[in-house]
FINUPA-759150 format. One record per residue: residue in one letter; x, z, y of N, C-alpha, C in turn. Coordinates in steps of 0.001 Angstrom, whole numbers, plus 500000, padded with zeros to 6 digits. Last residue first. Example, Ala and Ser with C-alpha at 12.3 -4.5 7.8 and 13.67 -1.06 7.14 Angstrom:
// FINUPA-759150
S512850507080497750513670507140498940512900507870500030;A513190507800494310512300507800495500513200507800496700;
// end
This chain:
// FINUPA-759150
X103060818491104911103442817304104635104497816831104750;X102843822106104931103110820813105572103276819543104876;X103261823487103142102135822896103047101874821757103400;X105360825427104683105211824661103579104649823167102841;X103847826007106463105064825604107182105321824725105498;X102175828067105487101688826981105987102748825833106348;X103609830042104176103063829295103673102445827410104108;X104689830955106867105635830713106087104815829633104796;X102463831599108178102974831182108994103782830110107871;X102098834403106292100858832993106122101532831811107282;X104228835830107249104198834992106007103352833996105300;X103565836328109799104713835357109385104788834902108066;X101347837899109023101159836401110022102383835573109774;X102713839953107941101372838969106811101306837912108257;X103336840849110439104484841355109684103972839732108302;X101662841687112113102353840667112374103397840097110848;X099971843621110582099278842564110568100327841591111284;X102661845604108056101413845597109802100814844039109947;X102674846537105471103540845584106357102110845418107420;X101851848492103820102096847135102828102656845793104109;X100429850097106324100881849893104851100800848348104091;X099222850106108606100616849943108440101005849733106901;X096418850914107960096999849997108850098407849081108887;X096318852907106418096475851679106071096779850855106613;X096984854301108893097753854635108048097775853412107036;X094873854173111076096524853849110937097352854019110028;X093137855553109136092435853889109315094181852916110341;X093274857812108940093544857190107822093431855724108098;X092677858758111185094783859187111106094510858224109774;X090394858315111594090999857724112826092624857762111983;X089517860425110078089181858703109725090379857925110566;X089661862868111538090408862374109785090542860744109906;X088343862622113729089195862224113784090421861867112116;X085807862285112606086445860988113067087664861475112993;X084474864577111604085055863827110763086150862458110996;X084918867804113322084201866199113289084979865428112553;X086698869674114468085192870156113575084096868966112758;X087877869263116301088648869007115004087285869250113820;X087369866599118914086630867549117876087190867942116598;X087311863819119633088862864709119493088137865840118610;X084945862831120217085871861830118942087093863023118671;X084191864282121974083728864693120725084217863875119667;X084923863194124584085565863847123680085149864345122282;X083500859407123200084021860617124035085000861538123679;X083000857726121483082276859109120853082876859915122422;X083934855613122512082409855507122232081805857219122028;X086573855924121737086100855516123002084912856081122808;X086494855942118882087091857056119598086625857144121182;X085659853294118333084806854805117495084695855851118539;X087572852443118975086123852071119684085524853054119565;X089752852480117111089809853190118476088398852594119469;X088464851736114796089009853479114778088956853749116375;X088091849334115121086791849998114821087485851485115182;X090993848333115559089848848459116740088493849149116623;X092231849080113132092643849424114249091150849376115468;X090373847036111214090250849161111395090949849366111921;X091366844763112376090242845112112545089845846628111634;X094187844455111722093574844736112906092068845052113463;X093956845235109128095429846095109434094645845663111052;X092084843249107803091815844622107731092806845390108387;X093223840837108775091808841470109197091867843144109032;X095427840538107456095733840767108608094358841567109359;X094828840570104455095215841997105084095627842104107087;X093512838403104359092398839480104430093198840497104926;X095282836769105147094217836614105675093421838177105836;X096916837314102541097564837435103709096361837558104975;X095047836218100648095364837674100673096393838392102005;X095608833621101128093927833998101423094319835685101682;X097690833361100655097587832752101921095900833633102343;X098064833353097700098841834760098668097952834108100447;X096571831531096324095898832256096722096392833606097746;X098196828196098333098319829491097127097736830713097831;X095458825974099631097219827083099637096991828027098570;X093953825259098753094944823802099374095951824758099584;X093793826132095322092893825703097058094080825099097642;X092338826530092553093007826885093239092675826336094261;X091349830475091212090935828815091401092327828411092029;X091857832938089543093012831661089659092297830407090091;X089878834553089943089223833386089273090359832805088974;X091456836963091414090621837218089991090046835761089269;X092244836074093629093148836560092534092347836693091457;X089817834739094507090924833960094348092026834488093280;X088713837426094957088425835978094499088775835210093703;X089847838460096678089860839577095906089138838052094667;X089727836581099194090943836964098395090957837465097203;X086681836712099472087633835220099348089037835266098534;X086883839197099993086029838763098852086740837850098535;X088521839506102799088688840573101869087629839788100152;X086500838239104340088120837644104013088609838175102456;X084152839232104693084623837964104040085626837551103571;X084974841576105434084512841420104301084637840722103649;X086757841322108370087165842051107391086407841990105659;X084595840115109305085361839522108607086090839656108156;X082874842422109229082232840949108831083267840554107961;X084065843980111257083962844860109874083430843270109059;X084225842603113729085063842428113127085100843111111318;X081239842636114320082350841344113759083894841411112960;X081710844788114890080409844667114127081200843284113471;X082726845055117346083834845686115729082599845326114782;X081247843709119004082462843127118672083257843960117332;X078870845403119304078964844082118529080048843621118151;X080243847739120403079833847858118992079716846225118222;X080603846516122794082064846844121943081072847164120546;X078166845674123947078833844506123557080226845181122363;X077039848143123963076332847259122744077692846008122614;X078550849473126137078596849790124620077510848963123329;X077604847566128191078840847775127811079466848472126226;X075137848071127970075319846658127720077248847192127351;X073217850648126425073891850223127666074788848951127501;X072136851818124278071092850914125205072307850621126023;X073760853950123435073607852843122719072907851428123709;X073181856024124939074450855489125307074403853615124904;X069545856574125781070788856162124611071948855431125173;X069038857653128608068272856668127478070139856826126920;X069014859542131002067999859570130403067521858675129437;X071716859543131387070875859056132643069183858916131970;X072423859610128101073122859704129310071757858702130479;X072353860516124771071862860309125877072154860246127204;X073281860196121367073976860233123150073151859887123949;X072031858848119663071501859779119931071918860514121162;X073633856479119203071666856422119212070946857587119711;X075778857005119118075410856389120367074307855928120365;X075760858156116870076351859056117287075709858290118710;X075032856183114792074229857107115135074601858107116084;X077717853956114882076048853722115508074910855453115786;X079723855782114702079390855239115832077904854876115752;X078891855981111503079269857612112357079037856856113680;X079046853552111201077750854068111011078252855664111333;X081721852699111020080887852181112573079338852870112112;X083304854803109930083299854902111083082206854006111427;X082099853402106696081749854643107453082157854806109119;X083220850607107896081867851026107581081630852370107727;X086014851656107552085668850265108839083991851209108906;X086597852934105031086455853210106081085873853059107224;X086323850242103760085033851199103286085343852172104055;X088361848219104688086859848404104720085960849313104470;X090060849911103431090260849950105244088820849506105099;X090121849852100731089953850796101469089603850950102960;X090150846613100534088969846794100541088878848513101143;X093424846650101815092004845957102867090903846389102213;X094257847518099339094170848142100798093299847840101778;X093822845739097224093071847267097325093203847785099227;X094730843264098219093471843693098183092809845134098460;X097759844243098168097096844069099350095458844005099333;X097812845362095656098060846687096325097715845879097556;X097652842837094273096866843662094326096370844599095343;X100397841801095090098706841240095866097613842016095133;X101728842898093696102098843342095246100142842776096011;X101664842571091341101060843760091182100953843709092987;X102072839907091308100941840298091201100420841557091608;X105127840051092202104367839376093502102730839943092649;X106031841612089913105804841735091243104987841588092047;X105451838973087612104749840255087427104944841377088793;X106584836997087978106159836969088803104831838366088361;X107788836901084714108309836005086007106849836071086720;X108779840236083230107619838599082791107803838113084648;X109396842546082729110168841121083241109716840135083201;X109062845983083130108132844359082975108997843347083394;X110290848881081019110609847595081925110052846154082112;X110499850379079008109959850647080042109824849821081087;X111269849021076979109953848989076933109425849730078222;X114198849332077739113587847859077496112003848127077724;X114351852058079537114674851640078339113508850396078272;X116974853621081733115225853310081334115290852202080388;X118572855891083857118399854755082852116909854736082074;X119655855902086897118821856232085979118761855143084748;X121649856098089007122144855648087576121329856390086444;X119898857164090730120927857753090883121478857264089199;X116560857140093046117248856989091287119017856721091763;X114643858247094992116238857870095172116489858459093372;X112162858286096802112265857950095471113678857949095727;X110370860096099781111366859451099507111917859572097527;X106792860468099121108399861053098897109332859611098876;X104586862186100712104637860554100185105801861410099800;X101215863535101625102547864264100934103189863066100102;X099063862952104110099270863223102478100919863542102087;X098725862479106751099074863580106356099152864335104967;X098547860233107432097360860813107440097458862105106628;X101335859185107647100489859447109145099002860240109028;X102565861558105460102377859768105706101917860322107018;X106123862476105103104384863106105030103867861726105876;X108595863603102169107647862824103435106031863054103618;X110757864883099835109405865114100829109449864340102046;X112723863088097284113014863849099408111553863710100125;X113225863405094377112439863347095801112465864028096762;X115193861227091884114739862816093000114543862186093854;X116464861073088749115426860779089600115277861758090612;X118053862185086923118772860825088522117944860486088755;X116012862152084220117498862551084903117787861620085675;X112283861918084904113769861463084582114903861882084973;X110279862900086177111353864355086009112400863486085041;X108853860738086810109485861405087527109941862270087531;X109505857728084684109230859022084704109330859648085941;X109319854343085787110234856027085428109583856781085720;X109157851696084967107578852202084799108992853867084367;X110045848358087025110336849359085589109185850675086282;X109941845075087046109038846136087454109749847204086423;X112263841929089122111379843137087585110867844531088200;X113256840034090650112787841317090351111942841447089371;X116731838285089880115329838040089472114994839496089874;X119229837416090700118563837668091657117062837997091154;X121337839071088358120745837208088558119591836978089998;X120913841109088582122097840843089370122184839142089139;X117943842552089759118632841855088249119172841620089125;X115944844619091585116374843347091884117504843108090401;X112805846057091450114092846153090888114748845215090880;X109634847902091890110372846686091510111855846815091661;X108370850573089827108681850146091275109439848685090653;X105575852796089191106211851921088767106845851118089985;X106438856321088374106723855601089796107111854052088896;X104436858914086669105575857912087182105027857314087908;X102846861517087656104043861497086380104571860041086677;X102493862290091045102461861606089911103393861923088691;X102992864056093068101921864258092426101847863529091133;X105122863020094985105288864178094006104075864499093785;X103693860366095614105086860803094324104833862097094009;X102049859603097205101390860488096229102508860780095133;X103296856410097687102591857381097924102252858027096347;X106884856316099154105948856134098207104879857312097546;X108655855930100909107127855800101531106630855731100022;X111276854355099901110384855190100814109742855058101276;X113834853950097525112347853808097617111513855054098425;X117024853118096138115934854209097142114884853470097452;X119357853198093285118575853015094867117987853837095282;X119558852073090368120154852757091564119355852274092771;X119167851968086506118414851740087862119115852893089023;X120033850524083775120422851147084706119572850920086104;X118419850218080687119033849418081896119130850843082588;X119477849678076907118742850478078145119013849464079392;X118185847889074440119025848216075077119177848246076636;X116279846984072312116075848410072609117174848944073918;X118207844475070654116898845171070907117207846697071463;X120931843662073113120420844084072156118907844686071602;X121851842372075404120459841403074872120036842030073781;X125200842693074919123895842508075952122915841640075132;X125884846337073738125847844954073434124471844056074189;X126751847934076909126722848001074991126378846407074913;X126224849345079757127375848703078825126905848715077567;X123018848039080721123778849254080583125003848893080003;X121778845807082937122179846199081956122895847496081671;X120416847104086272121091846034085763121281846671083896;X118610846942089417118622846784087877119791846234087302;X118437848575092278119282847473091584119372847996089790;X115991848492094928116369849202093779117104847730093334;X115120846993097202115622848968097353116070849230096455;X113759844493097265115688844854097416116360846408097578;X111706845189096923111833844223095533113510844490096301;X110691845403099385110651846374098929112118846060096970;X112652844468102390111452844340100902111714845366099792;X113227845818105115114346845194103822112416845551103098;X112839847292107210112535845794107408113343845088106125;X112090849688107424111006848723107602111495847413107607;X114155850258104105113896850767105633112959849563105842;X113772850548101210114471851233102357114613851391103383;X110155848809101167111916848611101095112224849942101186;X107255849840098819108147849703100485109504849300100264;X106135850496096849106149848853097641106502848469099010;X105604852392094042106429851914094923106330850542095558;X103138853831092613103549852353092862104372852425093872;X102361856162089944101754855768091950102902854177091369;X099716857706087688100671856526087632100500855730089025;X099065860071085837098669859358087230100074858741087670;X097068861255083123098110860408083268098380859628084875;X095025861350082066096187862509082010096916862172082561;X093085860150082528093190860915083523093894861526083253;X091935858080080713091781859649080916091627860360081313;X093821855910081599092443856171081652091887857506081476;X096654857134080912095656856964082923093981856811082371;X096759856936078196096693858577079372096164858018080613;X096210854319077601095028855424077230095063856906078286;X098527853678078824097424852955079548096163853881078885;X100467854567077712100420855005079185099037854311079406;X100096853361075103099921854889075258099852855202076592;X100406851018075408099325851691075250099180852481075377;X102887849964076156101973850295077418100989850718076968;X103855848599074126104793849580074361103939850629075488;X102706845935073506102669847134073042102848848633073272;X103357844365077369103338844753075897102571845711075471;X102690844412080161103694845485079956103586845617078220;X100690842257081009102153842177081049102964843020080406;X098386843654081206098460842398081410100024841518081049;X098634845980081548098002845812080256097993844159080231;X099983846852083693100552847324082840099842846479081645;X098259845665086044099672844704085475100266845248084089;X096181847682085809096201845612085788097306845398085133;X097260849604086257096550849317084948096597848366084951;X098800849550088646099641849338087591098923849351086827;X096028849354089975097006848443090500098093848310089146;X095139852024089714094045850494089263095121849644088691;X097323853700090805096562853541089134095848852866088702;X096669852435093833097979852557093055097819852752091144;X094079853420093999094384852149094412095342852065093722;X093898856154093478092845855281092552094111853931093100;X095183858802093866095906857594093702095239856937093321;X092869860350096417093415860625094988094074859330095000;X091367861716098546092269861790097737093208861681097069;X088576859198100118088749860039098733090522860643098461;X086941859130102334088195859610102484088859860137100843;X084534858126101606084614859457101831085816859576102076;X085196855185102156083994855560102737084250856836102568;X087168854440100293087701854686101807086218855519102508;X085722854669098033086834855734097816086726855509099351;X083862852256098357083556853375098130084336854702098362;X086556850542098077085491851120099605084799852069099603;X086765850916095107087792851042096678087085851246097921;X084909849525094371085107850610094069085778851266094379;X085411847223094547084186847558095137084264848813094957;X087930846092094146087843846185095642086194847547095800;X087817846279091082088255847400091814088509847534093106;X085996843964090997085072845905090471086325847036091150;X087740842114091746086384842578092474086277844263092002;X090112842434089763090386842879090951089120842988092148;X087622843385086849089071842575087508089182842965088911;X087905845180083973087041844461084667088012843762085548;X088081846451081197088391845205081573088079844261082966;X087450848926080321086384847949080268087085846382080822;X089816850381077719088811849686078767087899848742078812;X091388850120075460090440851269075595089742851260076859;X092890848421075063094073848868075562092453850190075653;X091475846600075110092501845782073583093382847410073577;X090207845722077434089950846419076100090481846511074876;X092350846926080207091899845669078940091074846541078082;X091206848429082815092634848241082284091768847786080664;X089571849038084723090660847850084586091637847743083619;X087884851620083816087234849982084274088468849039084416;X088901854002083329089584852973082724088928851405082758;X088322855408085405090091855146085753089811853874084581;X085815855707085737086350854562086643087440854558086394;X084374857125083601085361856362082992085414855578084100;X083666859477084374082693858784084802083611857350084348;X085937861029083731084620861402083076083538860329083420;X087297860217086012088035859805084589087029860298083437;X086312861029088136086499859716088279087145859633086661;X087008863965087518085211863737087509085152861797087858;X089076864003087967088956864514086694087601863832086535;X089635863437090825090420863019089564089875863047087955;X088037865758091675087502864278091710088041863293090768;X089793867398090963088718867647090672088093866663090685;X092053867342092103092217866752090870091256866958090298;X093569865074094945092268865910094765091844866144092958;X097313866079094770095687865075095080094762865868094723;X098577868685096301098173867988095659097240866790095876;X099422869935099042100280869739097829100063869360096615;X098360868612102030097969869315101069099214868984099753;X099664868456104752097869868722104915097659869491103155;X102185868501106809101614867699105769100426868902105278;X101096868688110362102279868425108958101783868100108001;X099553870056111859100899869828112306101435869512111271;X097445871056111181098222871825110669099479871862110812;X095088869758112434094755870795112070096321872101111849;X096112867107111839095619867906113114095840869119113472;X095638866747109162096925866660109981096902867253111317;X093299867946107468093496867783108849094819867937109239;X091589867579104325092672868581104989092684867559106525;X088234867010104213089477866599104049090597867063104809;X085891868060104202086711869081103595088227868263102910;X083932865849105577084555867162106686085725868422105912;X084061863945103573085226863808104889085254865002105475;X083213865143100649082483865054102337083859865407103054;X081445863886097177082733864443098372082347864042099940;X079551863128095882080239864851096239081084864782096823;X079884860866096328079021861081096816078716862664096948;X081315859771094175082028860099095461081026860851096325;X080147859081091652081136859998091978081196860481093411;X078082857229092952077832858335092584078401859763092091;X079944855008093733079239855864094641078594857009094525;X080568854151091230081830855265091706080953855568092982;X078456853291089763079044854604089440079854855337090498;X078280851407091729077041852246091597077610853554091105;X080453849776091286080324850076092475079203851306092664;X079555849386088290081130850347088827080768850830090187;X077271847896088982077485849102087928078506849708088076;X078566845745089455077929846355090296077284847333089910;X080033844557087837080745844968089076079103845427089516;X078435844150085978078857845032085934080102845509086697;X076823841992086723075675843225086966077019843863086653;X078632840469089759078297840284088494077461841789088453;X077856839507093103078458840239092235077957840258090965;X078728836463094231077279837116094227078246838273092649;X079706834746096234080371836441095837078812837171095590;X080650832005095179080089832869094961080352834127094791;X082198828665096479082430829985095897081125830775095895;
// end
């Protein structure tokens, strides 16, 4: 393999550092700070200035008014976002540009010109109903009464969907949907659809998520992806994107740690000089590594279709266990290492610290991807 980046993944990664590069973790609201949820919007200034610098429409086809690029340009451009704490739904609006222009027909142009834009902010449902039902079993699709298989003929959507981020900020929620043949499908609802409503939640890093509860919504053929295994894609996206965010966190915290214990002085030399804090910096030093490697190998694999002795979910299972335990240990080393000045509400760690559990947990905790690379392998078997 070769993760030698192409020049125009690395032209995105350049642009969106130069977006982001106005923004500063210290004017990110503070769960801390407020006991609750932190803010009633995304950031829509950055929003606006990421859709002028055309990063909303780097993924999504050119057939569709993009650049086309693939699941690398949008890991690299993801870390970037975790490195300032960015905001905004990038991961989730990458995530349905892929699949929308890849899968979602004719019928997806017009949603795919408004996100690029930026008129348009489009989140992703990928939690169950509760932590331990899939997400693909919260909602039930089915036909509407009239004639079945007719062109244009609606479906019915019932359920619940929680934890989904940045809802009440978005115009839709694309979520999966179980067919009473057992098949899931993706439908793309409005969120001021009739029998759509949101029950306010507030994540661990204190963004504003909503309980989704459709109520015999109906949605119409073209709103709806049924192509066989258009799910499981959009789902290994939303695991890339997450691990490359937790990485571009990982990195800003251990360069807030390295200079913070270059300049701590204690008994008259750098905290840094002391064997006990060189060995824990070396050890999250490793672990931000293989949080990288893993994280490329995967982001890789989904973008080349090579193939390998396991299906590429095995590599993407890999990278999200790295990244769900290794920005657990960079966050709480950070915290060790800095003293009390890690608690400091005046200091950027602790933001980092409520965002680096927050991915943590998302998309299923690092035991949660061990049973299912467990499950692959068990396969594989001979």
């Amino acid at each position: 393999m070769d993760f030698t980046f192409s020049e125009e993944e690395q032209a995105a990664a350049e642009a969106a550092r130069a977006v982001f590069s106005g923004v500063s973790p210290d004017g990110v609201p503070s769960p801390a700070l407020t006991a609750g949820a932190v803010a009633e919007d995304i950031d829509r200034a950055l929003w606006k200035a990421l859709a002028d610098a055309d990063l909303l429409s780097l993924f999504v086809a050119p057939e569709h008014g993009g650049a086309g690029l693939g699941p690398i340009a949008m890991c690299l451009v993801l870390r970037e976002a975790g490195q300032v704490l960015a905001r905004v739904p990038l991961l989730e609006n990458s995530a349905a540009a892929f699949v929308l222009g890849a899968l979602g027909g004719p019928a997806a142009d017009r949603v795919l010109r408004g996100l690029s834009r930026g008129d348009l902010v489009v989140t992703v449902a990928s939690n169950g109903r509760t932590g331990h039902e899939p997400a693909e079993l919260a909602v039930a699709a089915r036909r509407a009464p009239g004639e079945p298989g007719a062109q244009g003929a609606a479906w019915v959507l019932d359920g619940v969907q929680t934890a989904v981020p940045w809802a009440p900020c978005a115009d839709r929620v694309l979520l999966p949907a179980r067919t009473p043949e057992g098949r899931t499908i993706l439908a793309l609802v409005p969120r001021d659809r009739p029998g759509v409503a949101l029950a306010g939640q507030v994540s661990t890093n204190g963004e504003r998520y909503a309980e989704v509860v459709l109520d015999s919504v109906r949605a119409a053929d073209d709103e709806m992806i049924s192509e066989e295994g258009a799910w499981e894609r959009l789902r290994d996206l939303l695991a890339v994107g997450t691990s490359a965010l937790a990485l571009g966190i990982g990195t800003a915290v251990g360069r807030m740690t390295a200079a913070y214990t270059s300049k701590r002085e204690q008994f008259g030399h750098p905290i840094a000089t002391f064997q006990a804090v060189a060995v824990q910096s070396a050890d999250r030093y490793i672990d931000l590594r293989a949080m990288e490697a893993t994280l490329w190998q995967a982001a890789w694999r989904l973008e080349s279709g090579t193939a390998g002795p396991l299906p590429a979910a095995a590599d993407i299972a890999v990278a999200k266990i790295w990244a769900s335990e290794g920005i657990r240990r960079i966050a709480q080393t950070a915290q060790h290492l800095h003293g009390g000045f890690g608690a400091d509400t005046t200091y950027a760690l602790h933001r980092y610290h409520a965002w680096a559990k927050q991915l943590e947990l998302s998309l299923g905790p690092a035991p949660a991807h061990l049973e299912a690379l467990g499950d692959l392998l068990a396969e594989s078997a001979p």
